[in-house]
C-alpha beads as a LAMMPS data file, in Angstrom:
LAMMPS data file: protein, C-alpha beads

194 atoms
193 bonds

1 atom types
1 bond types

-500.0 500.0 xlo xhi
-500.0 500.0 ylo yhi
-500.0 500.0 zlo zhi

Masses

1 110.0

Atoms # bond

1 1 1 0.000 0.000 0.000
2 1 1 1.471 3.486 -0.954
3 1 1 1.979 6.069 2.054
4 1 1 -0.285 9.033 1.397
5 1 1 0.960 12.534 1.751
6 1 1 -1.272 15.659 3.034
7 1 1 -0.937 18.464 0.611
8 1 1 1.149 20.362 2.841
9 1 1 3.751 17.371 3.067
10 1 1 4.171 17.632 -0.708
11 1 1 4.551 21.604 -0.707
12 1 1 6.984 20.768 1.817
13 1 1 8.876 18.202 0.287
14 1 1 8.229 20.041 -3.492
15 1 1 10.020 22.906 -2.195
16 1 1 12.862 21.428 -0.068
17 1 1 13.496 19.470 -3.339
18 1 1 13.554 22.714 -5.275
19 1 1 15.831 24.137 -2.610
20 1 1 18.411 21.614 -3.023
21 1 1 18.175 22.097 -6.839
22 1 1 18.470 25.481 -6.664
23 1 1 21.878 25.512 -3.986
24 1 1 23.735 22.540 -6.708
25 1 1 22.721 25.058 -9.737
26 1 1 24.198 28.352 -7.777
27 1 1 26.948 26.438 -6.182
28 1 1 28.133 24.560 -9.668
29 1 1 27.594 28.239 -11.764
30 1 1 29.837 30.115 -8.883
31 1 1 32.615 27.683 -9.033
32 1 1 32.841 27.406 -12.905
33 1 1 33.076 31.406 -12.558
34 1 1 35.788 31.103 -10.507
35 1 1 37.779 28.539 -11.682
36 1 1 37.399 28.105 -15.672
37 1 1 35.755 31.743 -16.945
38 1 1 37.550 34.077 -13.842
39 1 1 38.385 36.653 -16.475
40 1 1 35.089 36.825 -17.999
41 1 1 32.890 40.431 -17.587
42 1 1 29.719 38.373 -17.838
43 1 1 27.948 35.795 -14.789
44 1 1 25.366 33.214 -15.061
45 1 1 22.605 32.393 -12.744
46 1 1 19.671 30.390 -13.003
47 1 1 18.144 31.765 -9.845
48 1 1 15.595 33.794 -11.756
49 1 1 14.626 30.689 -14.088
50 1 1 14.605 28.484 -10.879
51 1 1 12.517 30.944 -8.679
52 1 1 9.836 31.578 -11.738
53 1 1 9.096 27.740 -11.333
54 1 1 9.009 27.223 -8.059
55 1 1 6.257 30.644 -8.014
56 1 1 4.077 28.801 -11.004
57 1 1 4.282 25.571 -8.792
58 1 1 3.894 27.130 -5.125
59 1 1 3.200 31.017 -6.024
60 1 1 5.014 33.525 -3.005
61 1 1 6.662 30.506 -1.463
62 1 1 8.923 30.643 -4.064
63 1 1 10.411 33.908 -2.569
64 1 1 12.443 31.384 0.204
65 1 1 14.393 30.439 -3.450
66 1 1 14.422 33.552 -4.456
67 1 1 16.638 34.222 -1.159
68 1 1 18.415 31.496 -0.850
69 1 1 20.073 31.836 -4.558
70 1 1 21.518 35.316 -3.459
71 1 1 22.598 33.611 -0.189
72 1 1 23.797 30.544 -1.836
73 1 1 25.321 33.082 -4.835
74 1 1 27.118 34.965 -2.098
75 1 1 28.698 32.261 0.122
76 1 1 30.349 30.868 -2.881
77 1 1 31.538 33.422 -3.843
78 1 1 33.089 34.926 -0.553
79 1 1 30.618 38.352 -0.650
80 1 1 30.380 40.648 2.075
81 1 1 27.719 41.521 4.411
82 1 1 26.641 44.246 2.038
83 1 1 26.463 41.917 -0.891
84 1 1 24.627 39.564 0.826
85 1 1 21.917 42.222 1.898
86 1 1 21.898 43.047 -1.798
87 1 1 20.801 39.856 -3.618
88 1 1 19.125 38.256 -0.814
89 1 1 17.023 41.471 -0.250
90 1 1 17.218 42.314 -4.114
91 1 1 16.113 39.209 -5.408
92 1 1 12.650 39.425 -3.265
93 1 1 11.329 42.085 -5.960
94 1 1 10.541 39.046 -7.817
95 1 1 7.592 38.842 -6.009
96 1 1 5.783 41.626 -7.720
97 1 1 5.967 39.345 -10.773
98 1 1 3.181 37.430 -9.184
99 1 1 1.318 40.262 -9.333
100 1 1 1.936 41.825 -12.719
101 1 1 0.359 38.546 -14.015
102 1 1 -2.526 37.992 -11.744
103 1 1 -4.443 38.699 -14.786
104 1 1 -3.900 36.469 -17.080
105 1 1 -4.136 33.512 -14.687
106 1 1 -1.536 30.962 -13.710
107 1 1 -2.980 28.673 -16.387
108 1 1 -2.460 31.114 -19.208
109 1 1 1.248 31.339 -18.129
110 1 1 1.636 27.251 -18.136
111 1 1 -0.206 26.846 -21.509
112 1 1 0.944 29.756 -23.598
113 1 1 4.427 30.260 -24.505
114 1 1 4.750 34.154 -24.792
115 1 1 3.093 34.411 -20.791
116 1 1 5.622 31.355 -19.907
117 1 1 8.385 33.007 -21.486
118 1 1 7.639 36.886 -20.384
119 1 1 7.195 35.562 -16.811
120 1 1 10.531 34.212 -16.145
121 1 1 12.067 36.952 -17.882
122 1 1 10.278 39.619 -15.313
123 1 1 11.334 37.615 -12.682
124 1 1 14.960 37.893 -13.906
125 1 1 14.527 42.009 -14.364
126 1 1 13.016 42.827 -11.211
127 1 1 15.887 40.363 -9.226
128 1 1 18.015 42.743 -11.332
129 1 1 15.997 45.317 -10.491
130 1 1 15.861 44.505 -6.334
131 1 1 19.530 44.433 -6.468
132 1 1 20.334 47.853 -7.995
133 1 1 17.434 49.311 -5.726
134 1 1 18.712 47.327 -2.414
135 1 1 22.661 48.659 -3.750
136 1 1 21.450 52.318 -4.396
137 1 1 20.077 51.891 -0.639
138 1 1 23.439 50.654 0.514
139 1 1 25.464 53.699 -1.007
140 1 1 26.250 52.440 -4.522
141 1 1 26.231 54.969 -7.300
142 1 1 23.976 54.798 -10.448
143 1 1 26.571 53.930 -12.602
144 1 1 27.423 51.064 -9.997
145 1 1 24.336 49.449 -9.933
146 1 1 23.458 49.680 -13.867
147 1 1 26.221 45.995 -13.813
148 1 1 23.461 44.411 -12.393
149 1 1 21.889 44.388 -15.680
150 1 1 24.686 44.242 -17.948
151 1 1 26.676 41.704 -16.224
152 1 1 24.009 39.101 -16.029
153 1 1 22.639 40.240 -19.044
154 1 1 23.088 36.445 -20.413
155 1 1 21.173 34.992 -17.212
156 1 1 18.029 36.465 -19.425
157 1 1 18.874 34.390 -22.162
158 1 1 19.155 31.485 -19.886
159 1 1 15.804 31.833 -17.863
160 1 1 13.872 32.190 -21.083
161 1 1 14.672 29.168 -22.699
162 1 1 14.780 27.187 -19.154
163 1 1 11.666 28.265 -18.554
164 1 1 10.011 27.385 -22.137
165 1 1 11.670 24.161 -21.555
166 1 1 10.114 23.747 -18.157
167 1 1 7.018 24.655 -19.528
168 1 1 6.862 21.543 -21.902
169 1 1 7.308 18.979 -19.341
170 1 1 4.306 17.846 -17.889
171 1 1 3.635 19.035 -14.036
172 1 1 7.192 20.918 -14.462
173 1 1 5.846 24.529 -14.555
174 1 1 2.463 24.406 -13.420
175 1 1 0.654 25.323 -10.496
176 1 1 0.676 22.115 -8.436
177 1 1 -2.755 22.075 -6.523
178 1 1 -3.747 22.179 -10.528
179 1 1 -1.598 19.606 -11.279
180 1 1 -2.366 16.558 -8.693
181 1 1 -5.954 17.446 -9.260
182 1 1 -5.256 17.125 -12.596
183 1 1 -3.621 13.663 -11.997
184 1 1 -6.120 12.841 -9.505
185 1 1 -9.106 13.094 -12.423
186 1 1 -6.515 11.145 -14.814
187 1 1 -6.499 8.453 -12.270
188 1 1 -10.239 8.454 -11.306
189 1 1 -10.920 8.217 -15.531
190 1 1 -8.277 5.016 -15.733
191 1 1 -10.332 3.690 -12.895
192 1 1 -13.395 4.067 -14.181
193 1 1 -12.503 2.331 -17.172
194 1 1 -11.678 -0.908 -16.266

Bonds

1 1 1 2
2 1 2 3
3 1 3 4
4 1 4 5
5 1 5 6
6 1 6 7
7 1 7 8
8 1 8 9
9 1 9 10
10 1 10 11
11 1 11 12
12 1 12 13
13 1 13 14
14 1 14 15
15 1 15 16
16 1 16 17
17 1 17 18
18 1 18 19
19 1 19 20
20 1 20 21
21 1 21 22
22 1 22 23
23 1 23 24
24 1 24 25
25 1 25 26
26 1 26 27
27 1 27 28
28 1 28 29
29 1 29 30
30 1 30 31
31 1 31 32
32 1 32 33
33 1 33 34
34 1 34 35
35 1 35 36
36 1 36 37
37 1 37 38
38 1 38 39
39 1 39 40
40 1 40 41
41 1 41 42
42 1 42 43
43 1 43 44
44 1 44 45
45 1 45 46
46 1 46 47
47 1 47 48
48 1 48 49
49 1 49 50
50 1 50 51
51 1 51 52
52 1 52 53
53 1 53 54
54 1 54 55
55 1 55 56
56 1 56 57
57 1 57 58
58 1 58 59
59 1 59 60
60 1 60 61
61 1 61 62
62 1 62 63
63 1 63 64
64 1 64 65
65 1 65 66
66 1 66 67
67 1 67 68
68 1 68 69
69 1 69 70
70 1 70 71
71 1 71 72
72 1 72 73
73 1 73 74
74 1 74 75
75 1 75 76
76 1 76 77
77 1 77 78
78 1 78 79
79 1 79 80
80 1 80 81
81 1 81 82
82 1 82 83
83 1 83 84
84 1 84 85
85 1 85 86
86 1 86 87
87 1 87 88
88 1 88 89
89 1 89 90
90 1 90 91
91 1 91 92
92 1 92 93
93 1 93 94
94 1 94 95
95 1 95 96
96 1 96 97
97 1 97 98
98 1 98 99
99 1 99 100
100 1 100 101
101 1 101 102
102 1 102 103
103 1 103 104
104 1 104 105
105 1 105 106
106 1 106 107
107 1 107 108
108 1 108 109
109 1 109 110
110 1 110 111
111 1 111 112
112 1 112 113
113 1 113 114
114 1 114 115
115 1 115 116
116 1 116 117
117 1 117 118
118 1 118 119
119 1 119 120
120 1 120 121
121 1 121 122
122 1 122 123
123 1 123 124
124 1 124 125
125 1 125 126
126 1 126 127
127 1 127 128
128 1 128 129
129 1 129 130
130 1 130 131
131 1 131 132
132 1 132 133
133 1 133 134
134 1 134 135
135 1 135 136
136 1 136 137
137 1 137 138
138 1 138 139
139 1 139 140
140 1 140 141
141 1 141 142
142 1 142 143
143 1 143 144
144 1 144 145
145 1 145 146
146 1 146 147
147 1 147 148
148 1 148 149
149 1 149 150
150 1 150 151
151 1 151 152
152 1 152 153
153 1 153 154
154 1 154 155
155 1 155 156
156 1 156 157
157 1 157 158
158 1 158 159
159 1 159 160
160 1 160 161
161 1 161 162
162 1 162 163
163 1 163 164
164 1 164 165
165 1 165 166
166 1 166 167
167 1 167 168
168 1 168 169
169 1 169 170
170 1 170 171
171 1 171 172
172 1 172 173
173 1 173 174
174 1 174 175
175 1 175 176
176 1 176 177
177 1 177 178
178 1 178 179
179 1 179 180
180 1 180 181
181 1 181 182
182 1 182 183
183 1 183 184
184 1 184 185
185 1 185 186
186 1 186 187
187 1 187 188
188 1 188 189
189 1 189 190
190 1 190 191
191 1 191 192
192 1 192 193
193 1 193 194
């Protein structure tokens, strides 16, 4: 007989297995920075792309990956205080992204390309965003914060096609209660069948 799990034991497992994902991706990104592409002007990050999916799968939970990237991002690679209130603090604008597509529904944004693609990709600018506000805060000057955006400029690229990706695979970027009710009718239908 399989062991049943509450809803909340799945968010909770869901997101702890998101968590882990997202520390590897951050930690395996920071030390190929440091050690093969050191001289590079550009980073990559696949906080935003991870953080978009875990908010289309769990909505504002997804801001505790949101943080922990920065966190993770910082650790690795030996950031100060101040940088760590920067992207950990930065990377929460995110959240508004959940609002700027209320509108068109979670379910437009899993079954339409564009709305996938345009989420993930506001996620990304308003991380950027959070960090050049939360670094103007701190003392930086404008022409400081504006590599934010042109550093990570290719983390864009990376979260759009990650997330169109995600999109394809089935339960992958989709809103979960959705999704095991989904499976839940799928299985009831099979059942009903025999």
């Amino acid at each position: 007989m399989k062991k049943q799990y509450s809803f909340a034991q799945y968010r909770a497992i869901d997101l702890a297995m998101w968590a882990v994902i997202v520390a590897v991706f951050e930690y395996l990104l920071v030390v190929a920075a440091r050690f093969w592409y050191a001289d590079q002007l550009y980073t990559v990050s696949l906080a935003a792309a991870l953080t978009a999916i875990v908010y289309m799968r769990w909505g504002a939970w997804g801001a505790l990956h949101a943080v922990e990237s920065g966190a993770v991002f910082c650790y690795f690679s030996g950031a100060t205080p101040r940088q760590y209130l920067i992207y950990c603090v930065g990377n929460l604008l995110s959240l508004a992204a959940l609002a700027l597509f209320r509108a068109p529904g979670k379910e437009t944004l899993h079954a339409r390309p564009f709305w996938a693609v345009a989420f993930g990709a506001a996620v990304q600018l308003l991380m950027h965003a959070g960090r050049a506000a939360a670094a103007l805060v701190l003392g930086a000057t404008p022409a400081q914060v504006v590599n934010f955006f042109t550093t990570d400029a290719l983390s864009l690229l990376f979260t759009c096609v990650i997330v169109w990706i995600a999109r394809r695979l089935d339960g992958v970027y989709e809103d979960q209660k959705h999704y095991l009710l989904r499976v839940q009718a799928q299985e009831e239908h099979k059942g009903g069948n025999l």
